[in-house]
C-alpha positions in Angstrom: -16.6 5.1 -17.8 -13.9 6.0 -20.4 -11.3 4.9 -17.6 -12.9 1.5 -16.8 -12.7 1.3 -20.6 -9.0 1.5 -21.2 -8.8 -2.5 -19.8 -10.3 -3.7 -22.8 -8.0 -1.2 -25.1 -4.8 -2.3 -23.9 -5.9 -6.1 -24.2 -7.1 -5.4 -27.5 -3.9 -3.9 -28.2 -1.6 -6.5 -26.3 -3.1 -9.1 -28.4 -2.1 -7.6 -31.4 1.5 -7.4 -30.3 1.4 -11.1 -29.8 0.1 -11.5 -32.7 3.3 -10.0 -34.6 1.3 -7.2 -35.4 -13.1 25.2 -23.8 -10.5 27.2 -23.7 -7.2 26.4 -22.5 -4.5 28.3 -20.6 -1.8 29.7 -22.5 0.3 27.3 -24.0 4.5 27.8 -23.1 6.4 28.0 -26.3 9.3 25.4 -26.4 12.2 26.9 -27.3 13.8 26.5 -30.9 16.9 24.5 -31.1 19.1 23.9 -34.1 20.9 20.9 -34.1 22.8 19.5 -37.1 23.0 16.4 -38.2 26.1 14.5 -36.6 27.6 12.0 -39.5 30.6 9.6 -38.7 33.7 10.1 -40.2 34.6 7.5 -42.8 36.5 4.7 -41.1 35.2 6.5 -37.5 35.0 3.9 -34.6 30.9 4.0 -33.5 30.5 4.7 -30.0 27.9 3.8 -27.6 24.6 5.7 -27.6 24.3 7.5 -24.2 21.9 6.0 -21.9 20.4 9.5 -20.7 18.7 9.2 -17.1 15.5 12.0 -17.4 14.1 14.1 -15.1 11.9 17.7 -14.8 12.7 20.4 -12.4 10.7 23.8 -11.6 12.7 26.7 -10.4 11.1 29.3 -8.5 13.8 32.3 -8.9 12.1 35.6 -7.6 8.9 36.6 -9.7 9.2 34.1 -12.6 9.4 29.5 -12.7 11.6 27.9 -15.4 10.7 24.2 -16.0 13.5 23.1 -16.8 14.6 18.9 -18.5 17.5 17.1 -17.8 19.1 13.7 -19.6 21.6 13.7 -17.1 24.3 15.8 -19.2 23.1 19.2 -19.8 19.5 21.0 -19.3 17.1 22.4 -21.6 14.4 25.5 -20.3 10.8 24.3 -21.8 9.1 27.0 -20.3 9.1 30.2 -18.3 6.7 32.0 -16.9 5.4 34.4 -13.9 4.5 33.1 -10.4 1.0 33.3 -9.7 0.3 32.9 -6.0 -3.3 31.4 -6.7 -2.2 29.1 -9.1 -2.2 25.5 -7.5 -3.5 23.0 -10.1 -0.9 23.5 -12.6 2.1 21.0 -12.4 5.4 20.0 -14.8 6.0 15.9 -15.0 8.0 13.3 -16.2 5.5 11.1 -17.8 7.7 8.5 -19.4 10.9 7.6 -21.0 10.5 5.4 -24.0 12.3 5.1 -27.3 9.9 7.0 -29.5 11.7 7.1 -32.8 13.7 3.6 -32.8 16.9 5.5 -32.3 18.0 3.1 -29.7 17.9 5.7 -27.3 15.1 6.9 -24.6 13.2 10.1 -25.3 11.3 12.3 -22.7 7.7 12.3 -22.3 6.8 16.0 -20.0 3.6 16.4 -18.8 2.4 19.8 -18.6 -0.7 20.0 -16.8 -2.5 23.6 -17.0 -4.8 23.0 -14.3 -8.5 23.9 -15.0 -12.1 22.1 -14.2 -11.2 19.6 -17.2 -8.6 20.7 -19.9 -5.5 20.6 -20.9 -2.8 17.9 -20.7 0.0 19.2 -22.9 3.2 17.0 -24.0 6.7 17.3 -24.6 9.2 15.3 -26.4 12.2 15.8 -25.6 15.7 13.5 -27.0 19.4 13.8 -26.2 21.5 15.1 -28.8 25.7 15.4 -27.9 25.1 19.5 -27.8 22.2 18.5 -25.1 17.9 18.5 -25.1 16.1 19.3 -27.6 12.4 19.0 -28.0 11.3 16.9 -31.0 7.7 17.6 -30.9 4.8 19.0 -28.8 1.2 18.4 -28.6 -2.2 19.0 -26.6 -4.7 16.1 -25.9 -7.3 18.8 -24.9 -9.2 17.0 -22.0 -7.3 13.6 -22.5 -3.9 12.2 -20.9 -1.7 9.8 -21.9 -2.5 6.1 -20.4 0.0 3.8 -21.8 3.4 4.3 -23.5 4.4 0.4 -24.8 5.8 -0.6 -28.6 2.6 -2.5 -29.6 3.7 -2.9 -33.4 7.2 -4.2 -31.9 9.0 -2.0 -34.6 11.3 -1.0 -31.9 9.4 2.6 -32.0 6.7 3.5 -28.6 3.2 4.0 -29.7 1.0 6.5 -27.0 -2.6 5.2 -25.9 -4.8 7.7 -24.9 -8.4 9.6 -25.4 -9.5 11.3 -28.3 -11.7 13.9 -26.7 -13.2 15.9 -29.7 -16.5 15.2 -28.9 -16.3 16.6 -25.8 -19.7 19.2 -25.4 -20.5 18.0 -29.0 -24.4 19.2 -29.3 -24.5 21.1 -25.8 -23.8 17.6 -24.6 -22.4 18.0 -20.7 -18.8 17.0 -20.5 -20.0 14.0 -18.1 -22.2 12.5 -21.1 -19.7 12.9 -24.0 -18.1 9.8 -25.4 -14.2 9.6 -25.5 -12.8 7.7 -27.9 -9.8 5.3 -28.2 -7.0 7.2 -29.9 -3.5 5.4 -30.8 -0.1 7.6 -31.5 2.0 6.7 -33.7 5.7 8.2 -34.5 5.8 9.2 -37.9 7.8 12.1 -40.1 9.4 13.5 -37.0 6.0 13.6 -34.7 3.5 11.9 -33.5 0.5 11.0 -35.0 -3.3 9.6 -35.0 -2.7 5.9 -36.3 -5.8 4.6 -34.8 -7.1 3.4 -37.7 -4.0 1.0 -38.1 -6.2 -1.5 -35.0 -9.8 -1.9 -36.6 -9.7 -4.8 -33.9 -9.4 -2.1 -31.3 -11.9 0.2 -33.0 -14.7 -3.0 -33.3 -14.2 -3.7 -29.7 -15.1 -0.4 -28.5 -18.0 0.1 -30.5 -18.9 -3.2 -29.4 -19.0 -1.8 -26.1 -20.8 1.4 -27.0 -23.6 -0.6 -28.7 -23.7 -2.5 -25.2 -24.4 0.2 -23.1 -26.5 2.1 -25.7 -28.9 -0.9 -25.4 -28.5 -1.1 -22.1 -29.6 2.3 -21.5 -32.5 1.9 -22.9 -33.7 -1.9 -21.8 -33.1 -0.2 -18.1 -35.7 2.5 -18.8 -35.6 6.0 -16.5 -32.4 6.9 -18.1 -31.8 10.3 -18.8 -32.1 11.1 -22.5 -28.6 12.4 -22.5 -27.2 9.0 -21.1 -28.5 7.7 -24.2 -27.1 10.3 -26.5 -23.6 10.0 -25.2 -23.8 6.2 -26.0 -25.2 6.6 -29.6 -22.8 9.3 -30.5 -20.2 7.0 -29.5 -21.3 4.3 -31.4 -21.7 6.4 -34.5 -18.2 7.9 -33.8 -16.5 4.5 -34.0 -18.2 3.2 -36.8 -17.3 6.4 -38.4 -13.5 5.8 -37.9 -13.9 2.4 -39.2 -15.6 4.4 -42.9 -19.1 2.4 -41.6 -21.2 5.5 -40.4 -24.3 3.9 -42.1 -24.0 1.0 -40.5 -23.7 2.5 -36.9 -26.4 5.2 -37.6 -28.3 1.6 -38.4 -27.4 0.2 -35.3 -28.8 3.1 -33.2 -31.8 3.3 -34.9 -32.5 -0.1 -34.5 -31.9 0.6 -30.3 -33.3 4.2 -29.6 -34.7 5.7 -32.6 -35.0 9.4 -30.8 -31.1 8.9 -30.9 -30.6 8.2 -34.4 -33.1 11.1 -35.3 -30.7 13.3 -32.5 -27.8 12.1 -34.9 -29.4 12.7 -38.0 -30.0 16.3 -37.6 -26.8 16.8 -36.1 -24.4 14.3 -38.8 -22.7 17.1 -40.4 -21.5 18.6 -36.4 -20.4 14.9 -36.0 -18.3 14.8 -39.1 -16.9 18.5 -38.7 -15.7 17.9 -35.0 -14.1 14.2 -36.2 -12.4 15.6 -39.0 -10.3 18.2 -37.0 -6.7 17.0 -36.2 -5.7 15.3 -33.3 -3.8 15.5 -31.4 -4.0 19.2 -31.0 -0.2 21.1 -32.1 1.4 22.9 -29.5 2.9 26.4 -31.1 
């Protein structure tokens, strides 16, 4: 549902533009790179930023794999590790090129997938200095990936659409009942961060739709209690991140009071799980 979803996200999104406006495998540690500051010389003629053209290899050398990045000059090891002959699920991708920090120039976007029954999509950005690569920041989106990378502020700076998944099991809910949310990154003090809140818009139209299908749950009759939970912890989710949780826990009880009674005994696990920091850091 979440997928089918992510229509009415970017158009939500779009518009604005027009406008003007579990446990997961372990994580690869991206390797620490010092690179000073490169200043002009006084009177210095500028040169052209280099274009750099991407891409992601993995080397299988003997026993071990190095994913390696590439901006066409020089390479940069993200990650080595052993070869496990069973492992088959987890893969190394270029996910996008975009300019993420209105430098003028196009950063790297690596996927690292860990394989799994659901988690974890890891990300790594990676820019092009003169002395090569160098990763800029790295993150986890747990059970989430990244949908969209498109500058919908027009600042010259790529936001990241994606899936905030930290209600994912909330309550002992299974993972094919729990509400994702719509999550917006934005680049800010050298990483990327949750903006979402920056597109109330975006936020209204998907608890909109949560409210739709909540009531529509229930008008159906026969649907499985936790259908209905999914959808009301949804809706209370978003209303949350727009500071109106009284005003969605109003909604629900107006549409399935056994789900606003479900939410009231469980607020506090709703406000604990919302309040950790997405998206996950990558150490």
């Amino acid at each position: 549902m979440r997928w089918l979803s992510l229509v009415s996200v970017v158009g939500v999104l779009l518009l604005l533009a027009c406008e003007g406006e579990r446990t997961p495998a372990p994580q690869p540690m991206p390797p620490v790179t010092d690179t000073p500051a490169i200043t002009p010389s006084e009177g210095a003629t500028s040169t052209p930023a280099y274009s750099p053209v991407w891409s992601v290899d993995v080397v299988e050398m003997e026993d071990k794999r190095q994913v390696m990045v590439n901006d066409g000059r020089r390479r940069l090891v993200l990650a080595t590790s052993p070869i496990d002959p069973e492992e088959t699920l987890q893969r190394w991708d270029l996910r996008a090129t975009a300019d993420v920090d209105g430098d003028g120039q196009e950063e790297a976007i690596v996927l690292h997938y860990t394989g799994g029954a659901h988690c974890c999509f890891e990300y790594f950005v990676v820019a092009t200095t003169p002395q090569g690569p160098v990763v800029l920041d790295s993150f986890s989106l747990g059970n989430a990936s990244i949908e969209q990378v498109m500058d919908i502020t027009a600042d010259g700076r790529a936001e990241l659409l994606t899936w905030d998944d930290r209600l994912a099991y909330f309550d002992a809910l299974p993972y094919a009942f729990s509400p994702f949310l719509p999550l917006v990154l934005c680049w800010r003090d050298g990483a990327f961060q949750d903006c979402t809140a920056r597109f109330p818009e975006l936020l209204r139209a998907e608890a909109n739709g949560a409210v739709d299908r909540l009531l529509s749950a229930v008008q159906e009759g026969g649907k499985d209690d936790l259908v209905k939970r999914g959808a009301a912890l949804k809706v209370a989710a978003l209303y949350h991140r727009m500071g109106q949780l009284r005003e969605g826990l109003g909604k629900v009880a107006n549409i399935c009071p056994p789900c606003a009674e479900w939410l009231e005994e469980n607020k506090q696990g709703l406000l604990d799980a919302l309040s950790v920091e997405i998206p996950y850091r990558v150490r």
